[in-house]
C-alpha positions as CSV (number, residue, x, y, z in Angstrom):
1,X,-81.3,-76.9,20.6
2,X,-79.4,-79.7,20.0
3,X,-77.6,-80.5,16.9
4,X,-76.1,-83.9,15.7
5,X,-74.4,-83.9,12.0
6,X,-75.5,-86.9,10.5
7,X,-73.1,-86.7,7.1
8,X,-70.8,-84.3,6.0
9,X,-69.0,-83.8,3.0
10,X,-67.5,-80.9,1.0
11,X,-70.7,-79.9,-0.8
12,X,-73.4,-81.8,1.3
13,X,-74.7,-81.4,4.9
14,X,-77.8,-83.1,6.9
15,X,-77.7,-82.6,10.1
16,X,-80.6,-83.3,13.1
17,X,-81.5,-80.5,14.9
18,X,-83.3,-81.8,18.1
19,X,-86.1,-79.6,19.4
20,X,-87.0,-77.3,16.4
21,X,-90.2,-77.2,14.6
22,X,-91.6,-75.9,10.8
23,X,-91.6,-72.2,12.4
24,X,-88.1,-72.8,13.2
25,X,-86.7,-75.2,10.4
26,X,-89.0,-73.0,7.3
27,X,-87.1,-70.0,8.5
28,X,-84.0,-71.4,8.9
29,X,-84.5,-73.1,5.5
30,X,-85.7,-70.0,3.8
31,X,-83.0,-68.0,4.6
32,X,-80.6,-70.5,3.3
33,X,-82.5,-70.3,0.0
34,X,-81.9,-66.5,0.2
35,X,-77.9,-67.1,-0.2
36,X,-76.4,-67.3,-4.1
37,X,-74.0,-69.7,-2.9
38,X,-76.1,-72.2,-1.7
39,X,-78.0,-75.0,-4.3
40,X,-80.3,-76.5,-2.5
41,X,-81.7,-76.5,1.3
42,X,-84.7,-78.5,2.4
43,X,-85.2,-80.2,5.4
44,X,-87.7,-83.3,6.7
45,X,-89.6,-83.5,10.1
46,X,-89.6,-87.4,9.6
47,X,-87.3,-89.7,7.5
48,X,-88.7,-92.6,5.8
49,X,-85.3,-94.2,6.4
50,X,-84.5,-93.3,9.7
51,X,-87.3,-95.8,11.0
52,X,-90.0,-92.8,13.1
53,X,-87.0,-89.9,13.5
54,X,-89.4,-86.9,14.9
55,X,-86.5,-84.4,14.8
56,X,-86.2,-82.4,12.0
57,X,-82.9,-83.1,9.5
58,X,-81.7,-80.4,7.6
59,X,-79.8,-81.2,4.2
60,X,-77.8,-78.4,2.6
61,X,-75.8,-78.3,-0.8
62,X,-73.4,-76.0,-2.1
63,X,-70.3,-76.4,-4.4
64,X,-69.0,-73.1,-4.1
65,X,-69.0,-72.5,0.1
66,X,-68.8,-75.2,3.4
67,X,-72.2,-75.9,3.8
68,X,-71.8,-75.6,7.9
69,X,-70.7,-72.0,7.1
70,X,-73.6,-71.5,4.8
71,X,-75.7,-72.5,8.0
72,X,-73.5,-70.7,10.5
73,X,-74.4,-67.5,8.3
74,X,-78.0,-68.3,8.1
75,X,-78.0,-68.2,11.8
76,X,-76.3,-65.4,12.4
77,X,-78.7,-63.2,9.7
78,X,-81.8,-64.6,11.3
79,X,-79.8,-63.5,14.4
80,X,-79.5,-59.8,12.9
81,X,-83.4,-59.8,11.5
82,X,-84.8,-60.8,14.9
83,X,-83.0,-58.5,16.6
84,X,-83.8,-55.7,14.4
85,X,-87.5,-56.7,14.3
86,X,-87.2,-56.1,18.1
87,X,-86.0,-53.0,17.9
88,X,-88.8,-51.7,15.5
89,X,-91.4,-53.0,17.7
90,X,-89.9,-51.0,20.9
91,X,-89.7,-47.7,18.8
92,X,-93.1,-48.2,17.3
């Protein structure tokens, strides 16, 4: 996965995230939704304006928290739910 921030300000983020698909970017997405602190996460698999970008870009907004945290911690819960939807499968 490779990730390329594309703008960055306090309380806006899109950044490309090479590689990823909708399983990947509707979870990632989702999750972001999840938080109070974020207002608004959606993401596009290919910009009008970015004449035929394939890779997803990811666009997060938040007034109250760094949008790259509110990523950072989206990653690390889906992180923490994978890893305990592991474990559940081994004990079944």
């Amino acid at each position: 996965m490779e990730l390329r921030v594309i703008e960055k300000t306090d309380t806006e983020l899109r950044i490309e995230i090479a590689g990823e698909d909708h399983t990947f970017m509707n979870v990632l997405k989702g999750v972001l939704l999840e938080a109070d602190d974020v207002d608004a996460a959606t993401y596009d698999m290919n910009p009008e304006q970015s004449g035929g970008q394939t890779e997803p870009v990811l666009t997060v907004k938040s007034e109250t928290v760094d949008p790259l945290d509110a990523v950072e911690d989206a990653a690390a819960s889906i992180t923490d739910r994978t890893a305990a939807l592991r474990d559940a499968v081994t004990a079944a």
